[in-house]
NUVEX-200712 format. One record per residue (C-alpha): x, y, z; residue in one letter. Coordinates in steps of 0.05 Angstrom, whole numbers, plus 5000, padded with zeros to 4 digits. Example, Ala and Ser with C-alpha at 12.3 -4.5 7.8 and 13.67 -1.06 7.14 Angstrom:
2
524649105156A;527349795143S;
This chain:
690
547367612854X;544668352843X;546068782901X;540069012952X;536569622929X;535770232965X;531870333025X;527871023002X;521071132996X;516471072935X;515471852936X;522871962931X;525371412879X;521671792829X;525472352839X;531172542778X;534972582837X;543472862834X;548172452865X;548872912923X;542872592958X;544272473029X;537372183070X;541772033126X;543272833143X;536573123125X;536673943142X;534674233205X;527474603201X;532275253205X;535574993136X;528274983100X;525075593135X;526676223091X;526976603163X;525977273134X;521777483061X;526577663012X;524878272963X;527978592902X;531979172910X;527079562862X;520079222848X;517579222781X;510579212784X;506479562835X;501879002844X;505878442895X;503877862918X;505877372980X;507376732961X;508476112996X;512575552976X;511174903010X;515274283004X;511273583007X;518773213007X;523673793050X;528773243057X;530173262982X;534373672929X;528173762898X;526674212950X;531974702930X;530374692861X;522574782863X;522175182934X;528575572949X;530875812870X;523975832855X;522276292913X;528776732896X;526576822821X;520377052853X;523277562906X;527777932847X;521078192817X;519278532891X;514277922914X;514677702978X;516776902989X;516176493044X;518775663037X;516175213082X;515374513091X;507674183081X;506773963161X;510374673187X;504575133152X;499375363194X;492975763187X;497376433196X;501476193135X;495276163098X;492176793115X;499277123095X;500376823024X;495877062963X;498676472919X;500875782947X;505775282906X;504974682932X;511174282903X;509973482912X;504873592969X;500972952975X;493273022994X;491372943068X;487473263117X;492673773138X;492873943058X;484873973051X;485074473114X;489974813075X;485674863014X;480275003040X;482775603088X;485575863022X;480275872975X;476576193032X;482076853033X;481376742949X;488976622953X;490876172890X;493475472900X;498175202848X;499874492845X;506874362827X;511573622810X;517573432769X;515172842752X;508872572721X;507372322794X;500072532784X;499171952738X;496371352784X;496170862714X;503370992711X;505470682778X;507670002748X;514969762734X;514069622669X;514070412660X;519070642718X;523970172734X;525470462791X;520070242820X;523969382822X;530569692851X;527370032921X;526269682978X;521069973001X;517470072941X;511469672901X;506869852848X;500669902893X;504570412950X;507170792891X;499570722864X;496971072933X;502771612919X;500271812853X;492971812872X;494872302929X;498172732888X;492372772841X;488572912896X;492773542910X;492373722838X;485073572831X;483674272875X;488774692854X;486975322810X;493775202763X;500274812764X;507574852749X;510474272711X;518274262692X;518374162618X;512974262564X;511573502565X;509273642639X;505974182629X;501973892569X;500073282604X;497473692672X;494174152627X;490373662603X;488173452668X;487474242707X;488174842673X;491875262660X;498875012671X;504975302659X;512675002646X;517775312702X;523774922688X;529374722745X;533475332749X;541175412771X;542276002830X;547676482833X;551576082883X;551175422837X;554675912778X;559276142819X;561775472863X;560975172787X;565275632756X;570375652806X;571174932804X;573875002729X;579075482751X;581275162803X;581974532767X;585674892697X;589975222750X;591974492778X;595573952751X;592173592682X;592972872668X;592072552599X;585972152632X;578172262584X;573272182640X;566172032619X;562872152683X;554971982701X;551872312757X;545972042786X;545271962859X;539871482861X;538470692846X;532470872798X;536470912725X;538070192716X;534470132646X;537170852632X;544570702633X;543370012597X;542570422539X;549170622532X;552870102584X;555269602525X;557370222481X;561670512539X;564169892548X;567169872467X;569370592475X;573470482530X;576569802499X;578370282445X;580370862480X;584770612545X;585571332571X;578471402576X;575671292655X;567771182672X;566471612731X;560671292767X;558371372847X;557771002910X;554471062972X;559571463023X;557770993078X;558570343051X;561670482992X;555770132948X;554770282876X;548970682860X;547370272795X;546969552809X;553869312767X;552368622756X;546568822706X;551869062660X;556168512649X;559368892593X;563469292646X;566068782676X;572168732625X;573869502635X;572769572717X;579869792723X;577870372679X;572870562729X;573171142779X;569171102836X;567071692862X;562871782934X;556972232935X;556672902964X;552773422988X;549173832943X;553574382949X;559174102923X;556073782865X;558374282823X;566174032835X;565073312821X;561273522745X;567373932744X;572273302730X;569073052684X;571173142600X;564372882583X;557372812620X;552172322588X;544572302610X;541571722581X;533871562588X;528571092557X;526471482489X;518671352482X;517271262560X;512671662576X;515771742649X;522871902614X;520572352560X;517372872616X;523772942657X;527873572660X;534373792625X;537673802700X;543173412683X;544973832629X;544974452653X;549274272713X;554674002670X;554974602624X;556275062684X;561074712700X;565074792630X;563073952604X;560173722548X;553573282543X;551672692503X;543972592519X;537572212500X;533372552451X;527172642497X;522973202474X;526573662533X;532973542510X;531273662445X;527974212459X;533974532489X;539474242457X;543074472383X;545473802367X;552573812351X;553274542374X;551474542447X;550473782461X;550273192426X;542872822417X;543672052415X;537671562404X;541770902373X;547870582398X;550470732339X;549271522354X;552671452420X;558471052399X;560071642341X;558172202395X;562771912451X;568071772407X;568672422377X;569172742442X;574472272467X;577872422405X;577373162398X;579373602457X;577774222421X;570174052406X;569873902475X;571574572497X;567774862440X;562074512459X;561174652538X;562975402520X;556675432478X;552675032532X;554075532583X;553376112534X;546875842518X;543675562586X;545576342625X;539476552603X;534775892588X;536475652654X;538476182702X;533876542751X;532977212721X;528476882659X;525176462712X;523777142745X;520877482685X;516576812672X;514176832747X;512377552741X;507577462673X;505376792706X;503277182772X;499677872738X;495377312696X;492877072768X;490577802778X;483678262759X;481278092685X;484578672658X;491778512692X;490377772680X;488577942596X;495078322592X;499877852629X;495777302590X;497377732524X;504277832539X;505276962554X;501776802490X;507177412453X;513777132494X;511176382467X;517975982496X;521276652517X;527376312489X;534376692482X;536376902413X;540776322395X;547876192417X;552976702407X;558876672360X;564776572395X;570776722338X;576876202354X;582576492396X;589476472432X;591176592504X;597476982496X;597277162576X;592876952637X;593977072705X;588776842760X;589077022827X;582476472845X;577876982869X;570477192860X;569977822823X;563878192796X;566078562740X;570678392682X;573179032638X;572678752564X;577879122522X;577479022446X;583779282408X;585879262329X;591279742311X;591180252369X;598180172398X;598680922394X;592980952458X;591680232484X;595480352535X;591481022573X;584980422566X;589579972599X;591680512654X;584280732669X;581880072688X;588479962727X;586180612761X;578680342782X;576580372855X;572579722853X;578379312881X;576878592862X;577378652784X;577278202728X;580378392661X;579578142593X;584378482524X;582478182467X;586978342406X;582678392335X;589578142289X;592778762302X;598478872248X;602379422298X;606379302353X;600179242395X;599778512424X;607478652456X;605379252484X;598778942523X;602778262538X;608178702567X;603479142612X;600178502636X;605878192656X;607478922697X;600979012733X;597778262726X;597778312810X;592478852810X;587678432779X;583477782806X;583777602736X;587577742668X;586977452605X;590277762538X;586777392482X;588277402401X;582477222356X;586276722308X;582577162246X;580977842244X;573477732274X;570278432274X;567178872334X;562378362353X;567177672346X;572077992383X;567078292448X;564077562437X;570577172445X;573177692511X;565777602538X;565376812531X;571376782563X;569277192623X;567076932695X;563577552730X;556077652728X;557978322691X;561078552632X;564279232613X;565679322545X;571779862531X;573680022457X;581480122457X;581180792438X;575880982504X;577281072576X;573481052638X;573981372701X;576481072762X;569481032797X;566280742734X;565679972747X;562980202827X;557680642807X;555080252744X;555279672794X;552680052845X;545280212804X;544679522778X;538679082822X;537278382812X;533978392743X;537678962714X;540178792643X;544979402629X;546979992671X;548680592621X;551781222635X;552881882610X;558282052565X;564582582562X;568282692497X;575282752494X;580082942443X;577683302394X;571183502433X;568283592503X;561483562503X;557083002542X;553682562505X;547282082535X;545182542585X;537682292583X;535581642604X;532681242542X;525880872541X;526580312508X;521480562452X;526781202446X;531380652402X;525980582352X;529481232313X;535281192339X;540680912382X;542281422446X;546480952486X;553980772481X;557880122490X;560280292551X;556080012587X;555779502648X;551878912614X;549778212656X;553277672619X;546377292626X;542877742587X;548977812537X;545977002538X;538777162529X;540377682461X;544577122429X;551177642441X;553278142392X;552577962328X;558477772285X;558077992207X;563178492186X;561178752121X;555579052177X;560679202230X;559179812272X;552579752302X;553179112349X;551879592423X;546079852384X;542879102357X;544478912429X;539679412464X;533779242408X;534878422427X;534578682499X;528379032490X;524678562445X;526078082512X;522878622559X;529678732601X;531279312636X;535879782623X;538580322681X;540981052671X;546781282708X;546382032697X;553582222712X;559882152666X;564681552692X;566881322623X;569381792566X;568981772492X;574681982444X;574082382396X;578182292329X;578882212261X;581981442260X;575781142298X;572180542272X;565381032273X;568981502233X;572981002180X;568280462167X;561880602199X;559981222175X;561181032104X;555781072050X;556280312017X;558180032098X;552880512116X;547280232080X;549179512094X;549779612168X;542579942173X;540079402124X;542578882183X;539879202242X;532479392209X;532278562189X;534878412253X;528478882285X;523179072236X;519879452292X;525780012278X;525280612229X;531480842240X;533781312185X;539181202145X;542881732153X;542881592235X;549181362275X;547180672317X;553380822353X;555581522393X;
């Protein structure tokens, strides 16, 4: 006999809910409220707006992923953001905000009062959903299944549902959809509409993160878990997809485990079991797993070896919803097999960052492989994080708000910001960076939450590696993360960084000494010491360099929220003692030539956003220098520190000197970079590195 449905309303079934729904503990008013406006450190624009976020469903996740990130991306471009929920906003609210997202808000009379009082101020209303729920046609179960497994739910209440919400987006001036599908289909119905995706926060990263050290730090079993996470009894046709197919994997594969979830309460499965009669022979390879909050999502994606999303291809309903699922599990370091909805393919490199399965076939070759191959699995969730930093993470959603926001403004700011969104196109990073194959020769990690991780790349430099070693030892930012990759050194160089790790390993949060397997070049080996980094800033130290012991404080120190690269000035040593970068660089300044070092503090996400440093070394030499053009072509922001805290060596066995500066290596590297940015006309005879 299937079990009882849920008990939820029709507004929240059609929510692409996680499994850390909990109705029965909704937050207090305090927990919705954003009690004070939160600003940037340093605006960007001198035009700001207030804008108010208003919830129609506060009770859900959905709330922190279209009102409270949403309102943060906002507030790092200097805007002003308020979140509130639909029946707490008054007529002062109103006369505050100059732009109103109104994020599931069904139409009422308290909404048309709302409207109204806005379109008298001239304050912009945007109309905002996750789902098509602005669809009334749509409200039947032959299109959301969901619909037959609530309780509460029937076509004609989720009919009224849909009609409301059209009546909300009937009067707005714009909307927000989650993926291009959305955003096409509202467009179609008010215009214009733009696609804001679901977005991770800072403190999703870093609980995420931490959840992958903590477990690699633990005990490991020889256990595959294929874990789904859905929270809510609307997927039944989803997971039938791929129930059968799980089913044959894990007849094959007796390691494997299915992690599914249950109600905490009453322990009740959120899918309804006995529609997938297939499982029945493997339920003692079934973990059962009881939901949490939202915060702690992040640990439960963590167990898993493999995440699958599966959805209806060709459902219209299915094919609009977001890329949620996979963006979660990447942070937390897991694989994805998905549907190939047009989001998902969209976002996705099958093969390289995800697998895209449409046949059981597909999903059967896709599973297996993982189960099968540790190594791609590790492969593959590096190059999902590496890619979803950027595509994903609140600093694009920022930069997307702020074009998104000008266009709303006088027709000359409105044609420029509308210029600049029809330029950006998908304002997609510049692919996923190449991560050369290495060894962990050392790692030490002390569990805690650092900012910055010093990235030391070393090949042959025995003869100094060790005063680059000492001067980040000697930095005054106490909580420190450290990184030495090793370039295939053929000196003594790997025993002498293993052996100072294993001296001074206690002064750092965390240490890794890493060997690329293959002599990978400059920008393999900063790639493989950055992947394998987890601060929200990098500092990259050539072997034969040194910085300062205030370096990492002060570079951190003139960062704000949307800063891409803090650089500072310069002082030779060696064979000269001059200072070198003294000037801060427009970004238009790189067009001749490149005035800014490596040794800089870079944010790993927009490492993410420029596709890393490229890896090709018959052009080695100019990687710091292609980074800075990537970062410009993305319009990120680079800050000057105009004081000497790192210092440059001067001599005649540097890379610069022995490979760089050659005429044949020369002409190849500038050939590269001018490819790479056909906007430069940089002279051959320039140096793209100090």
């Amino acid at each position: 006999m299937r079990q009882q449905g849920s008990s939820r309303s029709p507004s929240s079934l059609l929510d692409d809910a996680p499994l850390a729904l909990n109705l029965s503990a909704p937050p207090a008013l305090s927990e919705i409220v954003t009690p004070h406006p939160v600003t940037a450190t340093v605006p960007s624009s001198a035009l700001r707006r207030n804008i108010l976020f208003v919830s129609g469903e506060p009770t859900t996740p959905g709330t922190l992923y279209r009102c409270d990130r949403n309102a943060a991306a906002c507030a790092f471009t200097g805007h002003q953001t308020r979140v509130l929920p639909c029946p707490a906003v008054g007529p002062d609210d109103v006369d505050w905000a100059d732009i109103i997202v109104l994020w599931r808000v069904e139409y009422s009379a308290h909404v048309s009062i709302l409207i109204r009082l806005a379109k008298e101020k001239e304050a912009t209303v945007i109309f905002d959903a996750d789902d098509l729920v602005f669809i009334p046609a749509l409200a039947s179960v032959t299109i959301i299944d969901g619909i037959r497994t609530v309780d509460s739910a029937t076509e004609s209440l989720t009919h009224i549902l849909f009609q409301n919400m059209r009546g909300t987006m009937d009067r707005a001036d714009a909307c927000f959809g989650t993926t291009d599908v959305m955003a096409f289909e509202m467009g179609r119905i008010r215009s214009p509409a733009f696609t804001l995706p679901n977005i991770f926060d800072a403190a999703c990263l870093r609980r995420s993160r931490r959840a992958v050290r903590i477990l690699a730090a633990g005990p490991q079993d020889d256990l595959v878990r294929i874990g789904y996470a859905s929270g809510t009894r609307t997927h039944q046709r989803d997971f039938a997809a791929v129930a059968d197919v799980l089913a044959r994997v894990m007849q094959a594969h007796p390691h494997v485990r299915l992690v599914l979830f249950r109600e905490a309460e009453n322990k009740r499965p959120i899918l309804l079991m006995d529609e997938f009669p297939a499982l029945a022979s493997v339920a003692d390879q079934i973990e059962w797993r009881d939901k949490v909050p939202l915060e702690e999502l992040p640990d439960e994606f963590a167990r898993f070896d493999i995440s699958i999303a599966p959805l209806e291809v060709g459902n219209v309903f299915c094919e609009a919803k977001s890329e949620i699922k996979y963006l979660e599990a990447a942070l937390a370091g897991v694989p994805s097999v998905v549907s190939p909805t047009a989001p998902y393919r969209a976002c996705i490199r099958d093969g390289v960052t995800g697998f895209l399965a449409g046949t059981e076939d597909e999903w059967e070759e896709a599973l297996t492989r993982l189960v099968t191959d540790p190594a791609l699995r590790k492969r593959m969730a590096r190059d999902a994080l590496n890619q979803v930093l950027w595509t994903f993470g609140a600093e694009r959603q920022a930069m997307l708000f702020e074009s998104i926001v000008m266009s709303f403004g006088k027709p000359a700011a409105s044609a420029r910001a509308t210029e600049q969104i029809i330029a950006r196109g998908h304002y997609q990073g510049r692919g996923v960076p190449v991560v050369p194959d290495s060894t962990t020769l050392f790692a030490h990690d002390a569990l805690g939450t650092a900012e910055v991780t010093v990235i030391i790349t070393s090949h042959n430099y025995s003869d100094v590696i060790l005063e680059a070693l000492e001067s980040v030892r000697n930095q005054t930012l106490l909580t420190l993360d450290l990184i030495v990759v090793d370039d295939a050194s053929t000196d003594n160089s790997q025993d002498l960084i293993v052996d100072w790790a294993r001296k001074h390993h206690a002064r750092f949060n965390r240490l890794q000494i890493l060997a690329a397997d293959t002599n990978a070049g400059l920008g393999g080996a900063r790639n493989i010491g950055i992947s394998a980094s987890e601060t929200p800033w990098f500092l990259s130290l050539d072997a034969d360099n040194r910085l300062t012991p205030e370096a990492c404080t002060s570079l951190l120190a003139a960062s704000t929220p949307l800063t891409a690269y803090v650089y500072p000035t310069i002082r030779q040593f060696g064979a000269a003692h001059d200072l070198m970068g003294e000037r801060s660089t427009p970004p238009m300044r790189l067009k001749n030539a490149n005035t800014i070092d490596a040794m800089a503090l870079v944010a790993k996400w927009a490492w993410s956003a420029a596709g890393g440093y490229y890896v090709k070394r018959d052009a080695m030499g100019w990687e710091d220098y292609d980074l800075w053009c990537s970062l410009t072509e993305l319009g990120l922001t680079g800050v000057h520190l105009a004081r000497p805290v790192a210092e440059y060596r001067i001599h005649s066995n540097s890379m610069t000197n022995n490979v760089t500066e050659r005429q044949a290596h020369k002409k190849r590297v500038v050939t590269c970079v001018k490819n790479r940015h056909p906007w430069l006309t940089v002279h051959p005879e320039a140096r793209g590195r100090f």
